[in-house]
C-alpha positions in Angstrom: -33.2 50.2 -32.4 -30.7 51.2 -29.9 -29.2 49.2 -27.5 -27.7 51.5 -24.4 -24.8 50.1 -22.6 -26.3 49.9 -19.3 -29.0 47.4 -20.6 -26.3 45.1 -21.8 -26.3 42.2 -18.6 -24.3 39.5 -20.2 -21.3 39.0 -22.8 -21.7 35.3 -23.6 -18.4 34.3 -25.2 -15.9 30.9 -25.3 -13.4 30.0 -23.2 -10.6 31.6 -24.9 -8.4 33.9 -23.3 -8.3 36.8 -25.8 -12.2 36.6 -24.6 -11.4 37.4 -21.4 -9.3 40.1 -22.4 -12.0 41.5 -24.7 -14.6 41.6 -21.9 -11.9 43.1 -19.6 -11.8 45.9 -21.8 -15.5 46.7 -22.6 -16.2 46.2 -19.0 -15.6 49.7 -18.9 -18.2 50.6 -20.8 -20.8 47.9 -19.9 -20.5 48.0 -15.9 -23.6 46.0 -15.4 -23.0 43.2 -17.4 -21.3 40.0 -16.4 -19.0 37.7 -18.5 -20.6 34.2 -19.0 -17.6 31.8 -20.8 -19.2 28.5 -22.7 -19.1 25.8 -20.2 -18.9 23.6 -23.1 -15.3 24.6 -23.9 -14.4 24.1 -20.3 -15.3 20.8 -20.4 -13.6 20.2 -23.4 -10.6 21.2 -21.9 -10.9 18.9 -19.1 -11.6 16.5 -21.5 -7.8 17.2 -23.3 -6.5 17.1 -20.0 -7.2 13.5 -19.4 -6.6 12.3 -22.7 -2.7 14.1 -22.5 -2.5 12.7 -19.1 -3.6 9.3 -20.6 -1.2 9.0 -23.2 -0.7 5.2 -23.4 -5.0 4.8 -22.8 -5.0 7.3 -25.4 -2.7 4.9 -27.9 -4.9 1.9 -27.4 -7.7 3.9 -28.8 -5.8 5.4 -31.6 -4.6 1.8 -32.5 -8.3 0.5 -32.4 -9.5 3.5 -34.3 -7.4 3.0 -37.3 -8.2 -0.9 -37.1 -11.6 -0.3 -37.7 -11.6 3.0 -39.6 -11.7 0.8 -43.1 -13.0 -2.7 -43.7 -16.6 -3.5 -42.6 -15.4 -6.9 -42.6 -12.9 -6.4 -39.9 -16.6 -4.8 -37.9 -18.7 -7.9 -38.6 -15.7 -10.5 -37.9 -15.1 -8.5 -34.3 -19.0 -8.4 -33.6 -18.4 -12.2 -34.8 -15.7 -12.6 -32.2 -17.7 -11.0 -29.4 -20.9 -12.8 -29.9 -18.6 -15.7 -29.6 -17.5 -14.8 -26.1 -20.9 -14.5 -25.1 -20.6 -10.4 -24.8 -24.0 -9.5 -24.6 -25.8 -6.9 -27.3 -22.1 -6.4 -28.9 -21.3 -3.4 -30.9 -19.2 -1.6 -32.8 -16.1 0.1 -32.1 -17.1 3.9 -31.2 -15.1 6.4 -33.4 -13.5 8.8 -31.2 -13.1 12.4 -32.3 -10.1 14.5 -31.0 -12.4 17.7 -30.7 -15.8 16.1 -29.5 -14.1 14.8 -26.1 -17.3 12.6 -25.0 -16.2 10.2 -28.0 -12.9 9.7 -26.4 -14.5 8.7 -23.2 -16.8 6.4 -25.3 -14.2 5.1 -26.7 -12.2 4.1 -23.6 -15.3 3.2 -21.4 -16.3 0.6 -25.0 -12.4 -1.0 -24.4 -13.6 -1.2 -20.6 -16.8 -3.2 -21.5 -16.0 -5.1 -24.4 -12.5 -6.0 -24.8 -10.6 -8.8 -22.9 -9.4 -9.5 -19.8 -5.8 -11.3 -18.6 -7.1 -14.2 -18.4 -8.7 -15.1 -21.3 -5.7 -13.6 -23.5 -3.7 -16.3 -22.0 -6.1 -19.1 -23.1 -6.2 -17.9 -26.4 -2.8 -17.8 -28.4 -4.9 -15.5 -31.7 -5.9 -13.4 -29.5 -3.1 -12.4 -27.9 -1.2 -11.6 -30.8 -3.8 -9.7 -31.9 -3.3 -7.6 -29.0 -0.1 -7.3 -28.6 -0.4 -5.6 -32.0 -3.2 -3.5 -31.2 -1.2 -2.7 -27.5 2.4 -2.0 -28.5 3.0 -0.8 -25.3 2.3 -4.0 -23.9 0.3 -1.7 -21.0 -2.7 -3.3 -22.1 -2.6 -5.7 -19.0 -2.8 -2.6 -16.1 -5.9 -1.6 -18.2 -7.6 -4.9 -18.9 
């Protein structure tokens, strides 16, 4: 079966630019077809771009990450801890990905929900150190 160039109405391709530059140079040949990039990848990118911009949000998920990475125990004594502090249906720690972006926001909206704010680090002396080891930074507190 032959495909004729004129029937051809779409190059579906990803985001990359040597893409572009492919379909630049076989529009020539396929003048009715259109170029459709993945919008997948361009969200991804967006996705980058916040985490780059985010670089000290980014380090307080990397430090959790490794934290829980190993050691089920270390899971069951933070589910322990939350249960505890009367956090409702706790869970654990989401395991962000670098190239499946919606983990990263996962990640950061599970520190949102689930992790501590000011006040009750300074009412509990363990748990500050234990932040202040997870948050070098100490830039925890504008994110809290």
């Amino acid at each position: 079966m032959e495909i004729k160039f004129q029937n051809v109405m779409a190059f579906i391709s990803d985001n990359a630019s040597y893409m572009s530059k492919a379909f630049k140079s076989l529009k020539t040949i396929l003048f009715n077809c259109t170029h459709v990039a993945c919008f997948a990848h361009i969200i991804a990118l967006v996705g980058e771009t916040w985490r780059s911009n985010l670089s000290e949000v980014d380090l307080i998920v990397a430090n959790l990450k490794s934290i829980f990475a190993r050691g089920s125990n270390r899971k069951k004594r933070f589910i322990d801890f939350l249960k505890s502090n009367e956090k409702e249906n706790p869970s654990y720690y989401p395991s962000p990905v670098v190239t499946r972006w919606n983990t990263w926001f996962k990640a950061v909206s599970y520190i949102s929900k689930n992790l501590f704010k000011t006040s009750e680090l300074k009412n509990n002396s363990n748990l500050l150190l234990l932040t202040q080891e997870l948050f070098p930074t100490r830039s925890y507190v504008r994110f809290l």
